[in-house]
C-alpha positions in Angstrom: 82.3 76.8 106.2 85.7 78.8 106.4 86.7 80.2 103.0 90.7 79.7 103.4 93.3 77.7 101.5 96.7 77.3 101.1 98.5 75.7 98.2 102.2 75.0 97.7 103.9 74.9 94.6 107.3 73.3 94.1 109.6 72.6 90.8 113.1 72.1 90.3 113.0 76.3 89.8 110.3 77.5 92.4 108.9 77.1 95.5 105.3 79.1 96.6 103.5 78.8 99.2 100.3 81.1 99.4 97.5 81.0 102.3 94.3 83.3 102.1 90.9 83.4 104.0 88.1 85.0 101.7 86.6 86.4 104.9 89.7 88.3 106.3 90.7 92.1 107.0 93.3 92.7 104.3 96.2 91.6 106.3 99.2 90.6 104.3 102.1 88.9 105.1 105.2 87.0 103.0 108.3 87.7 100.7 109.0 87.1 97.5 111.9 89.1 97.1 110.9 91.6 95.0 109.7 94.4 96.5 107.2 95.9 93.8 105.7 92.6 93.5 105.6 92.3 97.8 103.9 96.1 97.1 101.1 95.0 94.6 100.1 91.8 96.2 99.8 94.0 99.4 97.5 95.9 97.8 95.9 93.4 96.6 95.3 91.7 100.1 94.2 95.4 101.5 91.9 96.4 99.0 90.0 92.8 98.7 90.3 92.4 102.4 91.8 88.9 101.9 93.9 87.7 104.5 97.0 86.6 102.2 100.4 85.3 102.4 102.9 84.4 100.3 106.3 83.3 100.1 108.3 82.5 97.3 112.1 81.2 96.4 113.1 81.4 93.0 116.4 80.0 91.2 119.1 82.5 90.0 117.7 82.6 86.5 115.4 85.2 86.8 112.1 86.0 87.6 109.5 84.3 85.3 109.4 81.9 86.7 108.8 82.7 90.0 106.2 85.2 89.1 104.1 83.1 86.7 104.4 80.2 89.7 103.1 83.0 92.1 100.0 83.5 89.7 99.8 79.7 89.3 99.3 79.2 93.0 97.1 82.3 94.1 94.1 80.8 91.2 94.5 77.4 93.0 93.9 78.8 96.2 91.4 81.4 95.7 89.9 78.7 93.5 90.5 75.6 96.6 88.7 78.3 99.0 85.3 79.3 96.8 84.6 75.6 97.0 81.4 75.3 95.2 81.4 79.1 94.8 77.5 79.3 96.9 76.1 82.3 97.7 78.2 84.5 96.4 77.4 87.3 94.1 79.7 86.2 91.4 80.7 89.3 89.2 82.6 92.6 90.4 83.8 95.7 88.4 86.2 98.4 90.0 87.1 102.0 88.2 90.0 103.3 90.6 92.3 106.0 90.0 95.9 106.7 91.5 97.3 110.2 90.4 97.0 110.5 86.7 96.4 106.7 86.3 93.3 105.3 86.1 92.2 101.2 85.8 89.2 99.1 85.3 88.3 95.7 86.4 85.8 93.4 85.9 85.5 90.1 86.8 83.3 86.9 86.7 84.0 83.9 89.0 82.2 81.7 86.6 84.5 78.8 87.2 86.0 79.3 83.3 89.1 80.9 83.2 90.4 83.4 80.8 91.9 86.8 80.7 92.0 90.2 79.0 94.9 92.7 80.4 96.1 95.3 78.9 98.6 97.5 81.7 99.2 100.2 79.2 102.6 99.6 80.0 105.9 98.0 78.1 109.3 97.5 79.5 109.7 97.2 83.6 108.2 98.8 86.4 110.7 99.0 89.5 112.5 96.6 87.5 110.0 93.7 86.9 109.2 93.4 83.5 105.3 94.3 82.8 104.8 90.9 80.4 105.5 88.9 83.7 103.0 90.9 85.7 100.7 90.5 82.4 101.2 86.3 82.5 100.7 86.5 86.5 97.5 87.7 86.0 96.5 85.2 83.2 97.5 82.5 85.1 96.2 83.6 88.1 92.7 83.9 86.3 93.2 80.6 84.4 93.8 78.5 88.0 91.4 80.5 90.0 88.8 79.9 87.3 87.3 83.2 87.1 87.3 85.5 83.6 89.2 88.6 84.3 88.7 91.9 81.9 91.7 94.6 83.2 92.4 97.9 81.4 94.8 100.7 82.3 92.3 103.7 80.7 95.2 106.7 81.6 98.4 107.7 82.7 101.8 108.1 82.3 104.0 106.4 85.3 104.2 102.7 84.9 104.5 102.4 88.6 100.7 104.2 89.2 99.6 102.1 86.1 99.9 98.7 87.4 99.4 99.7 91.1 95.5 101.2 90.2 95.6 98.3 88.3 96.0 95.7 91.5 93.9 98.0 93.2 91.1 97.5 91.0 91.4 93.7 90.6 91.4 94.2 94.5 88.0 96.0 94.5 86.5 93.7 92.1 87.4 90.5 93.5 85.9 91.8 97.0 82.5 92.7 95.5 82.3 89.1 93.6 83.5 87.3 96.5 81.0 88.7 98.8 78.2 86.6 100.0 74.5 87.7 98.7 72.0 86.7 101.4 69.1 86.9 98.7 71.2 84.3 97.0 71.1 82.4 100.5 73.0 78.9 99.7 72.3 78.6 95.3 74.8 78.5 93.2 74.6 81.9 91.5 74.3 80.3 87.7 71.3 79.1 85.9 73.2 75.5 85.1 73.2 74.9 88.9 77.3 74.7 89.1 80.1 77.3 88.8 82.9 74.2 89.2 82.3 72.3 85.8 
C-alpha cells in the first residue's frame, strides 16, 4: 500500500494544503511565504526523504496562525499515511550538528501524541518568532500521534539552532518511519495497535 496523504486545512484565517509520500526521495515543493519556514520544512523533506509539499495563505494578522495550522496539517497527514502504522520500526533518535549547534531527536510513533522541545532559543529567528516554531512542532506531534523529545544541546546562532534542530527531527522521523522486514506485517506494540 502507498504511504502518501494529503490533508487541507481551511478557517476563516488559514488555508494549508500539505501532500507527502512516506516512501519518497526528499523532494520538496510549496510556499508559505516565509522563507525560513520554506527553508526548515525543506530540510525536513531532505533529510527524512519524504516527498512533501505544502502551501499555505495566511490572513494579514500575522503568523500564528498560519504556522500552528501548518503543524496542524503535517500530523494529520503523516498520521492519514502510517495508516495502521505496520511494519515499521516505530522509534528514531538523531544527534546532528550544524557549526557550533548541535540537536537531539527522539521520537516514538506510538499513536499518543505529546511533545518535549526546547530550541534553546528566545525571540525570532529570520524574523519568525521561536514560540511559533515551538507550538508547530507540538501540534505537529499532537495530530501526527507520535511523542516527540527535541533538544538544542549547543550553540549560539538561533538560525543553526533550529535548523540542526529540523534536521534532526528529519533523521529521526526517517529511521522510525522505515519498514523492518523482521517485523514483516505486526503492528510493532505488544497491545496489537498503534491507532487507539
Amino acid at each position: 500500500m502507498p504511504r502518501t496523504a494529503r490533508v487541507v486545512r481551511e478557517t476563516g484565517e488559514t488555508q494549508v494544503e500539505v501532500s507527502l509520500d512516506l516512501d519518497g526521495q526528499g523532494r520538496w515543493q510549496g510556499e508559505t511565504g516565509h522563507g525560513f519556514l520554506d527553508h526548515m520544512l525543506a530540510q525536513l523533506a531532505r533529510h527524512s526523504l519524504i516527498d512533501l509539499t505544502v502551501h499555505g495563505r495566511r490572513d494579514p494578522s500575522g503568523w500564528h496562525h498560519l504556522v500552528e495550522d501548518i503543524g496542524i496539517t503535517l500530523g494529520r497527514a503523516l498520521n492519514e499515511a502510517l495508516g495502521e502504522r505496520r511494519g515499521i520500526a516505530r522509534f528514531g533518535w538523531a544527534l546532528v550538528p550544524m557549526d557550533e549547534a548541535l540537536a537531539q531527536v527522539a521520537v516514538d510513533l506510538s499513536g499518543r501524541g505529546h511533545a518535549i522541545v526546547e530550541l534553546g532559543a528566545e525571540g525570532e529567528v529570520e524574523g519568525l518568532p521561536t514560540d511559533l516554531l515551538r507550538h508547530m512542532l507540538e501540534a505537529f506531534a499532537s495530530e501526527a500521534r507520535l511523542t516527540l523529545h527535541a533538544r538544542v544541546l549547543e550553540g549560539r546562532n538561533s538560525h543553526h539552532k533550529v535548523e540542526a534542530l529540523f534536521k534532526a527531527l528529519a533523521r529521526a522521523l526517517r529511521q522510525a518511519l522505515e519498514p523492518d522486514p523482521r517485523q514483516g506485517g505486526a503492528v510493532p506494540s505488544t497491545k496489537g495497535t498503534l491507532t487507539g
